[in-house]
N, C-alpha and C positions, 0 to 999 in steps of 0.2 A: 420595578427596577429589573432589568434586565443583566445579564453577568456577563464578563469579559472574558475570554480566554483566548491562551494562544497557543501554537504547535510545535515545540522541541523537537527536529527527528536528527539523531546520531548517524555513525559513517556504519561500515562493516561492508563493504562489497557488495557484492550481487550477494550474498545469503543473506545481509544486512536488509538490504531493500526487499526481497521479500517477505523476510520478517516484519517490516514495517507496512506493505501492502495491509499483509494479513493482521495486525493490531492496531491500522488505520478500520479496515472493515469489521473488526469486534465491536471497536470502538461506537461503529455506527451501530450494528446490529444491536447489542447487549444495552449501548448506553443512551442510543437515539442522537447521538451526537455526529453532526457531519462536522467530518475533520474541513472542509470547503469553508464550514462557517465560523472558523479560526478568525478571528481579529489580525491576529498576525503570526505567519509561516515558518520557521528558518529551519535549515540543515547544514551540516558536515557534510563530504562526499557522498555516498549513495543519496543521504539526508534531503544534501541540496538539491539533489538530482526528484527525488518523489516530492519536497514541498516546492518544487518549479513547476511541476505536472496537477499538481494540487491548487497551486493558486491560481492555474490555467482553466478551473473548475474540471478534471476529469477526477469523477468519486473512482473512491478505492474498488469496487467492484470490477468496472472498466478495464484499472490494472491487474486484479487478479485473473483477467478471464484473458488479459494479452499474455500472458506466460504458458511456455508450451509446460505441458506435464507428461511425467514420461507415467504410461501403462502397460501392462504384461498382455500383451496377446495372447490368443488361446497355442499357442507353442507354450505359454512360460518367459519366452523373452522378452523385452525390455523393446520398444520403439517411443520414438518422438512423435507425439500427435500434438496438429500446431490447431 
């Protein structure tokens, strides 16, 4: 017997959805579970926005690696590397 599950994701903005990239990809790492192999998807705002990318089959990885992240260059300051 195989088990059913499905994917609740909530709103919260742009810090919302990367919080959820990032506990979509735990989820894979720690649990072995792809959030892809949901039975069924939904979201609220940012929600809707990452299980519409989700049912399109792109793994959370993917989205983590589209987001720029800011690094300290060797000055110390702050730049965006995309």
């Amino acid at each position: 017997m195989s088990s059913r599950w499905g994917l609740v994701l909530g709103g919260g903005g742009v810090l919302g959805g990367a919080w959820m990239v990032g506990a979509l990809t735990a989820l894979q790492q720690l649990h072995g579970l792809d959030p892809r192999d949901a039975e069924l998807i939904v979201g609220t705002s940012a929600g809707s926005v990452t299980a519409a990318v989700t049912n399109a089959r792109w793994c959370a990885r993917s989205l983590d690696m589209s987001t720029p992240s800011k690094k300290p260059d060797s000055s110390g300051s702050s730049r965006t590397r995309w």
